[in-house]
Backbone bond lengths (Angstrom), bond angles and torsions (degrees), N, CA, C in turn:
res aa  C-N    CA-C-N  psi(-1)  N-CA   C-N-CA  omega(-1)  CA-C   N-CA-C  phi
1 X - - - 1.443 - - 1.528 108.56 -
2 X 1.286 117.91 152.73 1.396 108.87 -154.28 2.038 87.85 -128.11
3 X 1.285 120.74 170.64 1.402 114.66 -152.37 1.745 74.86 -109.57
4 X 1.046 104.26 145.21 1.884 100.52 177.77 1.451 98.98 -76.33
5 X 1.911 105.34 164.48 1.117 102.35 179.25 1.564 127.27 -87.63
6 X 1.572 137.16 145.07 1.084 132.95 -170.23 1.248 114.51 -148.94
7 X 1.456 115.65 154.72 1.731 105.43 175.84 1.597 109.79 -101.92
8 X 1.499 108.15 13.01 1.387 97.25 147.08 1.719 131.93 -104.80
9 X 0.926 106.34 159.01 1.963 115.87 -171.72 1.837 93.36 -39.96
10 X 1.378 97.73 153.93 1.151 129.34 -174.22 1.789 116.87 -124.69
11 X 1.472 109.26 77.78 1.058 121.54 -179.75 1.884 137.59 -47.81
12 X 1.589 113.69 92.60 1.631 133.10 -132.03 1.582 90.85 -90.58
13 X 1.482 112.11 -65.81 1.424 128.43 -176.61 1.133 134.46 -132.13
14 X 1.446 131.27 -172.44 1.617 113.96 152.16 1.668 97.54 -106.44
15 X 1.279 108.33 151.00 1.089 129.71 -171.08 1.522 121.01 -42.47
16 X 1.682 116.95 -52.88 1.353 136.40 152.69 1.576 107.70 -34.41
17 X 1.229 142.04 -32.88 1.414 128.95 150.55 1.154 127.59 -51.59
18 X 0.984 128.34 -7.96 1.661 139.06 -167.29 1.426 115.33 -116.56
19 X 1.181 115.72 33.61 2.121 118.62 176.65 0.843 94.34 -49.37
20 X 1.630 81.96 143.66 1.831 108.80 176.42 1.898 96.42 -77.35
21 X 1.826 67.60 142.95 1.691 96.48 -175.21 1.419 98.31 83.87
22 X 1.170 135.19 -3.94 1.901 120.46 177.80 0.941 119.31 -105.70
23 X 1.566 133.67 -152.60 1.322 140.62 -159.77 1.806 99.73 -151.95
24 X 1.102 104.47 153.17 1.302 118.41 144.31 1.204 126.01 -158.55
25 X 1.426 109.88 132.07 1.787 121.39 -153.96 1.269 97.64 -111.34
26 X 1.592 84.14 135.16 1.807 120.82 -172.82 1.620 101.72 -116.35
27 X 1.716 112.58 173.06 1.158 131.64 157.88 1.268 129.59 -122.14
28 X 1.849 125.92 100.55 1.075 90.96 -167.06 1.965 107.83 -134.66
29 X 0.944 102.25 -172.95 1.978 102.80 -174.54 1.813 93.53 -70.48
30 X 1.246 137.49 92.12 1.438 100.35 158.48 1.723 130.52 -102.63
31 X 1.482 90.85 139.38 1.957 86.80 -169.98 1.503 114.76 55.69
32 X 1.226 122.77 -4.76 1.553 117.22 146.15 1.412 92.59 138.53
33 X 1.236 120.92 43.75 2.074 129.49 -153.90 1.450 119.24 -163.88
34 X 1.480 110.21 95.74 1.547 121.01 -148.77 1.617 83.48 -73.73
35 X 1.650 101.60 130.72 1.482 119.22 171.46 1.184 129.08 -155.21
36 X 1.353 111.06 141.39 1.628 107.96 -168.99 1.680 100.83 -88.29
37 X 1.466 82.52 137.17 1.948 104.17 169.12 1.263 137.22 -129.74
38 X 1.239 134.87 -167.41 1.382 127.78 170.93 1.355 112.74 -145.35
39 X 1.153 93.80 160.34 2.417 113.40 179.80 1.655 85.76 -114.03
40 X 1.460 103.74 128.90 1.399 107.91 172.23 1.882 95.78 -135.25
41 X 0.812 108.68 139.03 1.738 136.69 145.97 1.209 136.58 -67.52
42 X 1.542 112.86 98.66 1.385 114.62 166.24 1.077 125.70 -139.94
43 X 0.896 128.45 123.86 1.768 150.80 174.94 1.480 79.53 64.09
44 X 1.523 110.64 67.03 1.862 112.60 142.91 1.916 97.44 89.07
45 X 1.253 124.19 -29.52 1.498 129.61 -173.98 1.571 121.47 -100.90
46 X 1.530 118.59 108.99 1.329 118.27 180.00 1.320 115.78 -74.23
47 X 1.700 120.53 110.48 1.265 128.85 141.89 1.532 134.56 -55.44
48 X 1.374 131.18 135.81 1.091 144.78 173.85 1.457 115.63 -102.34
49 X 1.634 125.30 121.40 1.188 118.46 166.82 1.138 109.38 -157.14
50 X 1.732 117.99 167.19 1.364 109.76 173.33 1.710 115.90 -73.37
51 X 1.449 102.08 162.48 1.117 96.52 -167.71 1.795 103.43 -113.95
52 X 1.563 106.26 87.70 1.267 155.50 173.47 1.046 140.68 -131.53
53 X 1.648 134.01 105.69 1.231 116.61 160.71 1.746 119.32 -59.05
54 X 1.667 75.38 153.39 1.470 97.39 172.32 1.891 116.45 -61.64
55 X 1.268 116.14 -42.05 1.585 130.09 -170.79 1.448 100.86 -75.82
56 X 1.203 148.47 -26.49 1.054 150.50 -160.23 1.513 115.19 146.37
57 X 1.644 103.01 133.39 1.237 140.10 -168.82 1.425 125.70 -30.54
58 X 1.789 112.06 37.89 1.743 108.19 -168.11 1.422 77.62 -127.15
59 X 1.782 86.52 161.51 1.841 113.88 160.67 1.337 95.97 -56.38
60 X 1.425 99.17 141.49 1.691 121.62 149.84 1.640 111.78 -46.45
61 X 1.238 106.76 -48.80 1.811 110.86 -176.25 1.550 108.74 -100.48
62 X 1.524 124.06 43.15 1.088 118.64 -179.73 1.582 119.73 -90.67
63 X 1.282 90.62 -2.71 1.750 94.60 159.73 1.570 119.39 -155.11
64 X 1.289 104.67 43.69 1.192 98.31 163.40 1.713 76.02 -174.36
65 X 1.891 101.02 176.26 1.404 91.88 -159.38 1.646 86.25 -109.41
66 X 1.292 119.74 1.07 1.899 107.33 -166.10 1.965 86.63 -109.42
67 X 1.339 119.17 154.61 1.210 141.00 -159.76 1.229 106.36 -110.60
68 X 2.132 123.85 -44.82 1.171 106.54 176.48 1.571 128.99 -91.48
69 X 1.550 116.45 178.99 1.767 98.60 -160.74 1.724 88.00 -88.15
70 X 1.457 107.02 175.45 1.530 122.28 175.72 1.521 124.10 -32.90
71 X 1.709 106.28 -41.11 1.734 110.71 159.23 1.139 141.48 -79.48
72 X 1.818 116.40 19.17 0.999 122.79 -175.56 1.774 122.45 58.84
73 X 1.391 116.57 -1.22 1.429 122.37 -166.31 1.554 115.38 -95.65
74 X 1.499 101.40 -14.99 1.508 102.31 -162.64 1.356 87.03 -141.74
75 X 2.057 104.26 147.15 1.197 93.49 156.63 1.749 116.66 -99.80
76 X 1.764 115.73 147.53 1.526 101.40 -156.13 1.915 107.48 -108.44
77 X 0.781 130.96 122.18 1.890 124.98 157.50 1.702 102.18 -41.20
78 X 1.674 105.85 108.17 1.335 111.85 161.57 1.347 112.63 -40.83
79 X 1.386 126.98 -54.91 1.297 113.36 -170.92 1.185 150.61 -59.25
80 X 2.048 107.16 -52.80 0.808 107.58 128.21 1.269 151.23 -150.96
81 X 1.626 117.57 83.58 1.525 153.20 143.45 1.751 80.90 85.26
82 X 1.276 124.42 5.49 1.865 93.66 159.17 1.516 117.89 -62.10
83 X 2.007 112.50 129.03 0.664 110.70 169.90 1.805 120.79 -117.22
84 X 1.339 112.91 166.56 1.529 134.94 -162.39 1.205 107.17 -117.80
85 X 1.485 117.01 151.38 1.618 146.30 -160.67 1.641 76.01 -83.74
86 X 1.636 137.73 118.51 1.592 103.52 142.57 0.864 132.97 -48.87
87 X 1.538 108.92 -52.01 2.174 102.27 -179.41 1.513 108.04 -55.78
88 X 1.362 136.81 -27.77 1.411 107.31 -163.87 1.457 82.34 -123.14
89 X 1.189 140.98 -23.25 1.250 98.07 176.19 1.908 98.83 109.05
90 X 0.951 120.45 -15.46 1.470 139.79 -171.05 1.518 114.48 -73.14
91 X 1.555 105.38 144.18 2.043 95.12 174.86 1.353 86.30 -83.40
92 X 1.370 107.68 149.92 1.107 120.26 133.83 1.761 137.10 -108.94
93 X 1.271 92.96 11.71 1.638 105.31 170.97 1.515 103.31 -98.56
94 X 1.668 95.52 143.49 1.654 94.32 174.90 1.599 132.55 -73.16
95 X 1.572 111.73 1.59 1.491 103.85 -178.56 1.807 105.20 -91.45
96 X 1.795 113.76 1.39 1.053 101.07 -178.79 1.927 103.87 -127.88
97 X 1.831 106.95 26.14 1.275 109.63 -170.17 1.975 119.93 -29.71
98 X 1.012 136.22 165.66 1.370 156.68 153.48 1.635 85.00 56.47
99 X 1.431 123.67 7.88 1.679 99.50 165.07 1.946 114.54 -93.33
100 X 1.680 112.74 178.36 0.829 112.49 -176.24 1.648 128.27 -153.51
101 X 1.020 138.34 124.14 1.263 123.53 -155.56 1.950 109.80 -61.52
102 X 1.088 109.56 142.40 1.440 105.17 166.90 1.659 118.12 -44.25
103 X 1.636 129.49 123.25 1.335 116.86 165.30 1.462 102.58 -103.19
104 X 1.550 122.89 -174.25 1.253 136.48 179.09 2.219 90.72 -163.37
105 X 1.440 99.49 135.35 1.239 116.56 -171.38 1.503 99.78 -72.94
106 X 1.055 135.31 154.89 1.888 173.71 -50.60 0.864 109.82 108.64
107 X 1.322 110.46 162.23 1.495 143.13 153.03 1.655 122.41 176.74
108 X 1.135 95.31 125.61 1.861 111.77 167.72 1.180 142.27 -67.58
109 X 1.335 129.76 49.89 1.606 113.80 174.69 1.066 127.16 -103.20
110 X 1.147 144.72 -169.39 1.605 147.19 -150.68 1.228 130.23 1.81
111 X 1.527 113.63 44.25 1.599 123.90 -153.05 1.493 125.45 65.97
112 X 1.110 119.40 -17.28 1.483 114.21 167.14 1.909 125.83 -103.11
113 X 1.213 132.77 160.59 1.198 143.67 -160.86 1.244 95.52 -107.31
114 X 1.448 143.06 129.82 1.605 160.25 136.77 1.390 112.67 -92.17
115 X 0.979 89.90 152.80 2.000 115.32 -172.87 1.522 83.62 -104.86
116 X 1.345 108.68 132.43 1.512 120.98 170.38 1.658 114.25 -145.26
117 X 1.396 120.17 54.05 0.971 137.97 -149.01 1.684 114.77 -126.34
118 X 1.510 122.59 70.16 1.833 106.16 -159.22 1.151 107.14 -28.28
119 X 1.807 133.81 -62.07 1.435 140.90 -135.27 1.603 86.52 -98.72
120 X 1.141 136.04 23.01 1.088 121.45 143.91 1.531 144.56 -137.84
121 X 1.353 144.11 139.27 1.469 120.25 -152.98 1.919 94.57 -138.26
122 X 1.366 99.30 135.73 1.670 108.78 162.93 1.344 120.53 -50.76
123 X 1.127 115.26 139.20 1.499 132.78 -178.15 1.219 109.23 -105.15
124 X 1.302 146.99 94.64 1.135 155.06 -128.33 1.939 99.62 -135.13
């Protein structure tokens, strides 16, 4: 079932699902293309993205279940260890230079996380 579309926020989680440094995996329509994603946490701010590498077509957590690398700084592709800017979303490894993971816009208030994203909708 798909969340109808609206131009108001689209209520994902409560906030306490979202530890810093973790994930919490959603389903949602993007640009018209049912796909699994994730809300990640860093330094206190939930990111939204699909949950795709940039280098080729696997989950970020497809082999292991935590997303960021050992320094907490990056989030990393289990497979293979390309890692991404959280805030932007950016490689910063060179076999995947000037690429970037898909984001979709968020926002946090009253303890819970909303999807506020036109081109994208919750999968409910």
């Amino acid at each position: 079932m798909l969340k109808a579309k609206t131009s108001e926020p689209t209520p994902v989680c409560r906030s306490d699902q979202v530890p810093e440094l973790g994930k919490f995996s959603l389903t949602v329509l993007y640009q018209g293309v049912k796909r699994e994603a994730l809300l990640l946490r860093f330094k206190g701010v939930v990111y939204g993205y699909l949950n795709q590498c940039a280098h080729m077509p696997k989950a970020l957590d497809c082999e292991a279940s935590h997303v960021f690398d050992d320094s907490g700084r990056y989030i990393q592709c289990s497979m293979h260890s390309i890692c991404y800017d959280p805030v932007t979303g950016a490689s910063v490894s060179a076999l995947c230079e000037g690429k970037k993971l898909k984001a979709f816009k968020v926002t946090e208030t009253d303890e819970w996380v909303y999807l506020v994203d036109k081109k994208t909708q919750l999968v409910v």
